[in-house]
N, C-alpha and C positions, 0 to 999 in steps of 0.2 A: 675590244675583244682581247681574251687572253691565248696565248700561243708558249707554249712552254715544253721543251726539248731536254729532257736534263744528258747532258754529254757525257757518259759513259763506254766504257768500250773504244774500238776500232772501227771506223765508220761500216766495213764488212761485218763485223760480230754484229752491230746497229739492224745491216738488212737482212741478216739471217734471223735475229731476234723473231721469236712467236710475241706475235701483243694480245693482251686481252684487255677489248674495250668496254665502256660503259657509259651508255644514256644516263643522264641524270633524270630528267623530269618525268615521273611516271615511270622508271625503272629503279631510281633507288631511294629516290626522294619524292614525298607523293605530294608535290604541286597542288595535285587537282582535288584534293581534300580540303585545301587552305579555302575558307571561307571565302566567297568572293573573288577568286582569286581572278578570274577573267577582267570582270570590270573593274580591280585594281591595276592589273597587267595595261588594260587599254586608257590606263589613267597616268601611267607613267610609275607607277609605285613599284619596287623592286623590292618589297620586304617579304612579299607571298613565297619568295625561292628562300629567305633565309628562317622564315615561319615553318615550311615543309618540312615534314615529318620523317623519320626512315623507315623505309618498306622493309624490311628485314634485318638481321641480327648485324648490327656494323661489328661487333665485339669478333665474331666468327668470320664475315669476309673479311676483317683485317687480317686475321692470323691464316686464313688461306691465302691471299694475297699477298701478305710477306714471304711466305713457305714457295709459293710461285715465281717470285722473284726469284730468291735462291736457286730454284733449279733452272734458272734461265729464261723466265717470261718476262716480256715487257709489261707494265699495266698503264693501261690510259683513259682520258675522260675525251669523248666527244661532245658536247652537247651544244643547243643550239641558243641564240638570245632571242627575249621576244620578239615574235610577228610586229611587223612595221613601227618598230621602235627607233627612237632618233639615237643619232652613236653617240651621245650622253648619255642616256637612259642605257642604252645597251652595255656600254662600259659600266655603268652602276650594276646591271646584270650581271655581268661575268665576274667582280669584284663579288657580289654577293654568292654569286657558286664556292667562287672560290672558296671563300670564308666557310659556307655548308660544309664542302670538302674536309678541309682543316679542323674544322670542330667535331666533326664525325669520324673520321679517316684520317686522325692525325697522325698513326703510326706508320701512315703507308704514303712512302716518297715514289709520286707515280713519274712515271718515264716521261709522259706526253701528257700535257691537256690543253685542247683547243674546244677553247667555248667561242664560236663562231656565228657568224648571221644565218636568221633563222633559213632552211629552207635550203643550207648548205649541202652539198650532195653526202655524206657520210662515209660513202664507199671509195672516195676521194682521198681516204688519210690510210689505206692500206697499206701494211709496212708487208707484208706477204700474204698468199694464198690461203695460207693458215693461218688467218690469223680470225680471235672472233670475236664478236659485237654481241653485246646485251639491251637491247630495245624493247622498249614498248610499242612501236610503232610497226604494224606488218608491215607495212611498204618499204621503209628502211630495209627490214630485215631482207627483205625479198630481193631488193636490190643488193645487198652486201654477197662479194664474192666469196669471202671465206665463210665459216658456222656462226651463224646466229640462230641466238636464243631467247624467248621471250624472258620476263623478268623474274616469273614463280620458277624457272631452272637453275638461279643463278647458283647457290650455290652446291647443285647436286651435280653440274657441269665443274666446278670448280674441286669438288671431293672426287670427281674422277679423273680431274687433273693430277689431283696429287696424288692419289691410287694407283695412277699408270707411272709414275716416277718411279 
């Protein structure tokens, strides 16, 4: 799994921070178009995550997402590894997120990203109240205590971030 914190601030500045998270699979990265992608998943194959395509403009969430930073937002990735994958396979997974990230989102040095076992509770990585989650998943979201967003909001949630700055 990957777990990544970057240490900035005063650990207080840290728990005040607003974070804005995001689902990868099927919120910004569309998995579930990649051919096959299930019966390779259940084959052990990790290239379906670095195959996936991007659901929307990366060029524009990077430049809202840097602008976000600036005014004080955390941004983060939560995302999950394959359903009953052996932590071989699953560390091949979060490596290949990874990579998607960086070759898509290379201009954006996120705060956090925890790409975790699948099925991890997500409302579990709250840094505040406020803080909010981008899923594709209703039941995620439904569980998440701060705003959550399906993924065709992202970034008209995110122009209202920086609207209200």
């Amino acid at each position: 799994m990957i777990s990544y914190s970057r240490p900035e601030g005063t650990e207080r500045e840290r728990k005040k921070m607003r974070m804005i998270w995001f689902d990868m699979d099927g919120t910004i990265a569309d998995l579930y178009a990649v051919e096959n992608w299930l019966p390779r998943l259940r084959a052990s194959d990790p290239t379906p995550y670095a195959e996936a395509a991007v659901m929307l403009n990366m060029s524009l969430l990077a430049r809202y997402l840097n602008k976000l930073q600036k005014h004080g937002y955390g941004i983060g990735i939560i995302s999950w590894t394959s359903k009953d994958g052996s932590e071989e396979y699953n560390e091949a997974v979060a490596s290949e997120k990874a990579n998607w990230l960086h070759q898509h989102l290379a201009s954006v040095s996120f705060d956090i990203m925890k790409i975790v076992d699948y099925g991890t509770p997500k409302h579990n990585f709250l840094k505040t109240e406020n803080d909010i989650l981008f899923d594709d998943n209703e039941a995620i979201r439904n569980e998440w205590t701060g705003e959550a967003y399906e993924p065709s909001e992202i970034l008209s949630v995110l122009a209202e971030l920086l609207h209200a700055e």
